[in-house]
C-alpha positions in Angstrom: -51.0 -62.2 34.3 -48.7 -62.9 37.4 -49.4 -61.2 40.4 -45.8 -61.1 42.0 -42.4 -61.7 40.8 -39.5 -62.8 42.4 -35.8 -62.4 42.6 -33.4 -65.8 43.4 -29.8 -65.9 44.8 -29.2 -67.9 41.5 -30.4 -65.1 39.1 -33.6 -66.5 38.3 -37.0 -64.5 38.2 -40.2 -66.5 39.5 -43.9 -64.6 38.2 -46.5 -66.0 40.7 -50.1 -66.2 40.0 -52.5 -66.5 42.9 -55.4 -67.4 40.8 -54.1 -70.5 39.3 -51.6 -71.6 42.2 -49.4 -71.6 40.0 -45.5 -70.1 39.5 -43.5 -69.0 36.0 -39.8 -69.6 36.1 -37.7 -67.2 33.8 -34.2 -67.6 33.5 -31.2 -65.2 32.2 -28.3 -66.6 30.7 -27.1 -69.5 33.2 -28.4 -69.8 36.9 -24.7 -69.4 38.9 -24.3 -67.1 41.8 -22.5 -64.4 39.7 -26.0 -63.9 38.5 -27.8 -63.1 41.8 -30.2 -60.6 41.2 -30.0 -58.1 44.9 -32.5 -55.6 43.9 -36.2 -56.0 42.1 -37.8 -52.6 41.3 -40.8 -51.6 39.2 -41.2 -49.1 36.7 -43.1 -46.2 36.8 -45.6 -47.4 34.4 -46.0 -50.8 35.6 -45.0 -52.8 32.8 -41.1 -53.2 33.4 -38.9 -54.9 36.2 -35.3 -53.5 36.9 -33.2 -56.4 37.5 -30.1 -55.7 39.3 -27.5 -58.3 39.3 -24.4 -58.7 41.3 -22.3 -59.0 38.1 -22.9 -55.3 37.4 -25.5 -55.8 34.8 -29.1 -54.0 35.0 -31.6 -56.5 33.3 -34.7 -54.6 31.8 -37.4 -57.7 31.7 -40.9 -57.3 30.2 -44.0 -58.5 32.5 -46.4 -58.5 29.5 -44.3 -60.7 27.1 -42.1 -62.1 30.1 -39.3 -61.7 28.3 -35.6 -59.3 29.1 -35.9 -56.4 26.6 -33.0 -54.5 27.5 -29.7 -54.8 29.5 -27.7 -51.7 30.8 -24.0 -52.6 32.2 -21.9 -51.3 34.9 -18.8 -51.3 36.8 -18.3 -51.9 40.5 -21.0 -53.9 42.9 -24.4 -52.2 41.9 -27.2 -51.9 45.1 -30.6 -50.6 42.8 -31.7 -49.2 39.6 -35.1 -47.9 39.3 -36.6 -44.8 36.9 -37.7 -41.6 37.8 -39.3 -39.4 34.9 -38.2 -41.6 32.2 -34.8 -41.7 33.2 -32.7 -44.7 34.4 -31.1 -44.3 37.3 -28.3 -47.6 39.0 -27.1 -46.9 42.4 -24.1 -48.6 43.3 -22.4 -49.9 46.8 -19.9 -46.6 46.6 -22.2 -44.2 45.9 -22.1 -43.9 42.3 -25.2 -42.8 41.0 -25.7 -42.9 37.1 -28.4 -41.5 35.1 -29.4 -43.1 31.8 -30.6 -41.3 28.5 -31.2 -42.9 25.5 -29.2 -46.4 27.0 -25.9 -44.0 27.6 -24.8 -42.0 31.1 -25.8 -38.2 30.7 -24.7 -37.4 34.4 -23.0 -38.8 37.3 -22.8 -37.9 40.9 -21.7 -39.5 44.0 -24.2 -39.8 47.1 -21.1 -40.8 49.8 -19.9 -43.8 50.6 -20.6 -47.4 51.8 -24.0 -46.9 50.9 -26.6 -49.8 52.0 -29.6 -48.9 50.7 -31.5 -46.3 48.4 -35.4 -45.5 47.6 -37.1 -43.0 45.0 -39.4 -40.9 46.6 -43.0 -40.0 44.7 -41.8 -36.4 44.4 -39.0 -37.1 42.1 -36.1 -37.2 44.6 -34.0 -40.2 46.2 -33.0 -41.2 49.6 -29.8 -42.5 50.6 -28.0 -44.3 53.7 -25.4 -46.6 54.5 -23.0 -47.3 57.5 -21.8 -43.9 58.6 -23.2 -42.3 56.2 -26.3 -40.7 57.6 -29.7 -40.5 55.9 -30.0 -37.7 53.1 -32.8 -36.7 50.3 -31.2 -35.9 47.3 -32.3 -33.3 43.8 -31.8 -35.4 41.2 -31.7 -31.7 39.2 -29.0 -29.6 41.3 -27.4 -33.5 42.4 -27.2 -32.0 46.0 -28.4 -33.3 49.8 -32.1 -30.9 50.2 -31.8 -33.3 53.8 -29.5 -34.5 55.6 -30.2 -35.9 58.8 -28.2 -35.7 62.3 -27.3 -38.5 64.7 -29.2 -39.2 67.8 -27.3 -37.8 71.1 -24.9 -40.1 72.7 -25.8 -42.9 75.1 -26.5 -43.2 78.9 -21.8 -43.7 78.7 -21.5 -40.3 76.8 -20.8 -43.0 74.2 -21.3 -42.0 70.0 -24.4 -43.6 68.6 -23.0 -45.7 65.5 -24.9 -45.0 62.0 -25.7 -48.1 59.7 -28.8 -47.8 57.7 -30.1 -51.2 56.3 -33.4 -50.5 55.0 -35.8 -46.9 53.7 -39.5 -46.1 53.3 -42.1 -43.4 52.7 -45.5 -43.0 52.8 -47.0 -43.2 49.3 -49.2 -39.6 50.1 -46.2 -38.1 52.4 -42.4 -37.5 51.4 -41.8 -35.6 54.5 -42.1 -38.6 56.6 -38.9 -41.3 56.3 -39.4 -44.7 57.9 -35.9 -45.8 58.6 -34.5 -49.4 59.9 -30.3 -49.9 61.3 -28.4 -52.4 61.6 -29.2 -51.6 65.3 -32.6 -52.6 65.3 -33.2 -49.2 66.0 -36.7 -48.2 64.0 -36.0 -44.3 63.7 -39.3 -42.0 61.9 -37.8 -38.6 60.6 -40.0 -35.6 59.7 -37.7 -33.7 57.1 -39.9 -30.4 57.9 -39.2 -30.0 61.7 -35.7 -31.4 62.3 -32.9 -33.2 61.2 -32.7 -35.5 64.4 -36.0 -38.4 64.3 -38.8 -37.7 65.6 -39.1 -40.9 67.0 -36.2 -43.5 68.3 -37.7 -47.2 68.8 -35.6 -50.3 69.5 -37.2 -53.2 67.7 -36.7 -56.9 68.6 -33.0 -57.8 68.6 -31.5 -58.5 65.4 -30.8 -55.8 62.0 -34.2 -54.6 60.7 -33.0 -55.6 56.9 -36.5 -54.7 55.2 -39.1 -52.3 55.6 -42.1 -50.6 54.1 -44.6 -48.2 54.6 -48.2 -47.2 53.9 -50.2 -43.9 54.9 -50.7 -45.5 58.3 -48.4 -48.4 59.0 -44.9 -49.5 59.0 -43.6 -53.2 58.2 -40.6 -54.4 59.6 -38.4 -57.7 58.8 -35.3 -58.6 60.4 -32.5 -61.5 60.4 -34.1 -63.6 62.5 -37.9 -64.2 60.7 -39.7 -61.5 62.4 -42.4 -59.5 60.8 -44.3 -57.0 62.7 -46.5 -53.9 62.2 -46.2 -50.4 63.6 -48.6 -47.3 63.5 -46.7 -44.8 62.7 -48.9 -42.6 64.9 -47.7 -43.3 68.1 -45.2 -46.7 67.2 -47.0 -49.2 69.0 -46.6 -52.8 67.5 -50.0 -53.2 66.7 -49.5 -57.1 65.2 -47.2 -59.6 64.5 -47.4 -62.0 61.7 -46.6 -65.3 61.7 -44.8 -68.0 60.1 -41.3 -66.8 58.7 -38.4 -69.3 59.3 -35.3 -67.5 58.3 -34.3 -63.7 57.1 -36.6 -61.6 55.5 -34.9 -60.0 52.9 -37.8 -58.0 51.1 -41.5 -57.1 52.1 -43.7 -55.2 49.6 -47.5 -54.0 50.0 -50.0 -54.1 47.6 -50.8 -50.4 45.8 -54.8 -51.5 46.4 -55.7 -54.6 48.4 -55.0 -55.9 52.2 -52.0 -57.8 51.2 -48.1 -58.2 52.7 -45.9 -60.3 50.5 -42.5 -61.2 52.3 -39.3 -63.4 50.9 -36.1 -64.7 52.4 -33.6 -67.5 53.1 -36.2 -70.3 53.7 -37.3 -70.2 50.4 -40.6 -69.4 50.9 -43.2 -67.0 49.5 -45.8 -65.5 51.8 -49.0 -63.5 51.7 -50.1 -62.7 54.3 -53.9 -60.8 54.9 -53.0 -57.5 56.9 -57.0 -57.4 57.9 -56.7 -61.1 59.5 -53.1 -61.7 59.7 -53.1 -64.9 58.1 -51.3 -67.0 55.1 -53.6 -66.4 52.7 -50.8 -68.1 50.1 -47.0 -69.9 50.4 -45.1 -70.9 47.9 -41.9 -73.1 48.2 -40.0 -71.5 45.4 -37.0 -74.1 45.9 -34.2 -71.1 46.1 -33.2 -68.9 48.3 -35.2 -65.6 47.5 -33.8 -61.7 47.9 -36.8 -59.2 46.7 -40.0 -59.7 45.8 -42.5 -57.1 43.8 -46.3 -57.1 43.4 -48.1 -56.3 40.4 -50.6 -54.2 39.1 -52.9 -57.2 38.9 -56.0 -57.3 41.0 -55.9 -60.3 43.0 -59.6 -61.0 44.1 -62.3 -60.6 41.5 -64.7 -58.0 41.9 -67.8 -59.6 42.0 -70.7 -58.1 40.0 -72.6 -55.7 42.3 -76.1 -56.2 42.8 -78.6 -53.6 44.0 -79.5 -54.5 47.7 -83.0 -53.6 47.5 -83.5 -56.7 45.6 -82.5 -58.6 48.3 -84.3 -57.3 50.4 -87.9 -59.5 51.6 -91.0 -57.2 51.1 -92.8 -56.7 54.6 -96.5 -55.8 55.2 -97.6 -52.5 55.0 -97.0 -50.0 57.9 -99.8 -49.0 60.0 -101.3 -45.6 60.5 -101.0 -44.5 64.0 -103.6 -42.1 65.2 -102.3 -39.0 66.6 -105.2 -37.6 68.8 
């Protein structure tokens, strides 16, 4: 089974196998730009990939059979589609969220507009943000903001702070804690349970912070320009930078159990990159230019067959009695 999938600005999907070296190309329909596919999302169980294209369509492709099994289509430019308690949900650009049941809408609500990005949480809800439209948590049962956050005070000029949100991430064990990258490069950490402004302000490197992820003690950041660093999010030190990304990075993602960064952008390459050493562990030339990327719930290393240490061990004389007088 693959260990990553990937998403093309052609439409194509790319399963990549670190065991054998080796990379599966499926296809749907023709490969044309109409067909780009802007957002790659797993399902809850693991077994499905939510394909969103730009044409509007929401591809619903197999991992086991490696085949598309389903297809839900929309008007308007869609951002995401992902599920959350067996329910389909598609995000789109003007913040029209849908919710699918039984491969028909059951409810609609809007979530503002000019909306840039949008993450489920592992509680259930969403998160939203765009450019001026600030960062909110939303009920997916009452459809209404349980967070809304506030802008940062004005500058040094007495000058209004712009909002544009490119990229959003949580902590898999925390939902209070949103790890939020601007257009700005601004890296802002908000703590939904003591206040509405962040808790923390950072300006990162100088270009948009277009993809981000987070684990229970680090934050990953990619911009425009090819950077990749790391932050703790206990006190926001860059703690590492890693290496060898030519152009934008348009998607990072973590695996759920071992040391590993995947990250994907317009040089056409795939990386993975050790977080314990910081090195390319893997790269793939994937011959397109590639938008999201996805790991699987494939084990990459073997686990090797565990062997009791005492047999290793080389059997020494016998200890000596020490008179005590």
């Amino acid at each position: 089974m693959n260990n990553l999938w990937v998403a093309t600005d052609l439409g194509s999907l790319r399963g990549v196998c670190l065991k054998s070296e080796q990379n599966t190309v499926v296809t749907y329909d023709e490969v044309s730009k109409k067909n780009e596919i802007v957002s790659l999302t797993s399902s809850e169980n693991g077994q499905e990939l939510y394909c969103t294209l730009q044409s509007g369509l929401v591809n619903v492709f197999d991992m086991t059979q490696n085949i598309y099994v389903n297809q839900f289509e929309m008007e308007g430019d869609l951002l995401t589609a992902f599920d959350v308690d067996d329910q389909l949900l598609t995000v789109s650009k003007n913040g029209q969220v849908h919710i699918w049941k039984d491969e028909e809408v059951a409810e609609k609500f809007k979530i503002g507009e000019n909306v840039e990005t949008c993450a489920k949480l592992n509680n259930g809800k969403i998160v939203s943000g765009g450019k001026e439209n600030e960062l909110k948590v939303w009920d997916l049962e009452t459809q209404k903001p349980v967070f809304t956050s506030k802008n940062v005070p004005r500058d040094e000029l007495d000058i209004r702070v712009p909002v544009w949100i490119k990229s959003i991430s949580s902590p898999p064990t925390d939902n209070n804690i949103l790890c939020v990258g601007t257009h700005y490069h601004q890296y802002r950490q908000y703590d939904i349970r003591v206040k509405r402004r962040p808790i923390a302000n950072k300006s990162w490197e100088e270009l948009p912070i277009i993809s981000l992820i987070a684990n229970n003690t680090h934050c990953y950041l990619g911009n425009s320009k090819g950077d990749i660093g790391r932050l703790d999010l206990r006190n926001l030190k860059e703690v590492h930078k890693f290496r060898g990304a030519a152009g934008s990075v348009r998607s990072l993602a973590l695996h759920h159990s071992e040391p590993y960064l995947a990250s994907v952008g317009l040089d056409r390459h795939l990386r993975i990159h050790n977080t314990l050493t910081r090195e390319v562990e893997h790269k793939f030339y994937l011959k397109n230019k590639l938008n999201c990327v996805v790991f699987t719930n494939e084990k990459i290393k073997q686990v090797e067959d565990e062997v009791d240490i005492w047999e290793q061990l080389e059997e020494t004389g016998k200890r000596r009695k020490v008179a005590v007088e």
